[in-house]
N, C-alpha and C positions, 0 to 999 in steps of 0.2 A: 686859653679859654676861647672856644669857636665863636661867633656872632648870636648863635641862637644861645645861647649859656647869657650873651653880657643880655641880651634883646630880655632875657627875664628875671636875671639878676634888676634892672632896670624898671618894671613893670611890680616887683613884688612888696614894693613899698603901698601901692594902692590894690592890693589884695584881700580878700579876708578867708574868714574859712566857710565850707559850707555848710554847715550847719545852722539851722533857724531861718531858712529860707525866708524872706517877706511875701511869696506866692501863697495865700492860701490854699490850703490841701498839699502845698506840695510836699510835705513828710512824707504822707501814701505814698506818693513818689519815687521819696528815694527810697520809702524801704522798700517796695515791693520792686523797684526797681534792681537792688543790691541781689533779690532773689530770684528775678531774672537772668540778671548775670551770673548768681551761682548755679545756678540750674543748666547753663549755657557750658559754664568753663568747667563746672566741678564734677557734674554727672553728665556732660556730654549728651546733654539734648539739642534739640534742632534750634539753632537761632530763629528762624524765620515764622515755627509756628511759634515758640517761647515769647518772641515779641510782638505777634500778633495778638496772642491770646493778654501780654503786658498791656500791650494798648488799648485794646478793647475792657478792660480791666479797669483804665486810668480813667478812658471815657464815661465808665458807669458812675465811679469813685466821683467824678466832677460833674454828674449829670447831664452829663452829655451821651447822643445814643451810637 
């Protein structure tokens, strides 16, 4: 076992899973984030506008401009 393997064998005790964020709104988030990244990996669109357009997206979502 390398360093990095014990380094999170070690750490997984105070883990949890991520689901039920405590951020409000943050669900939006991850889904639209999930479709982000399939949009990236699955159908080979451009990262850079796919996350811009993500972020601009999240900003509205939170009310922010």
């Amino acid at each position: 076992m390398d360093q990095r393997e014990q380094d999170f064998l070690r750490i997984v005790p105070s883990g949890r899973e991520p689901w039920g964020a405590r951020v409000e709104g943050y669900d939006y988030v991850e889904s639209e984030g999930q479709k982000a990244m399939d949009a990236i990996l699955r159908s080979g669109r451009d990262p850079r506008q796919v996350l811009s357009d993500f972020a601009r997206a999240v900003d509205r979502q939170l009310g922010r401009r």
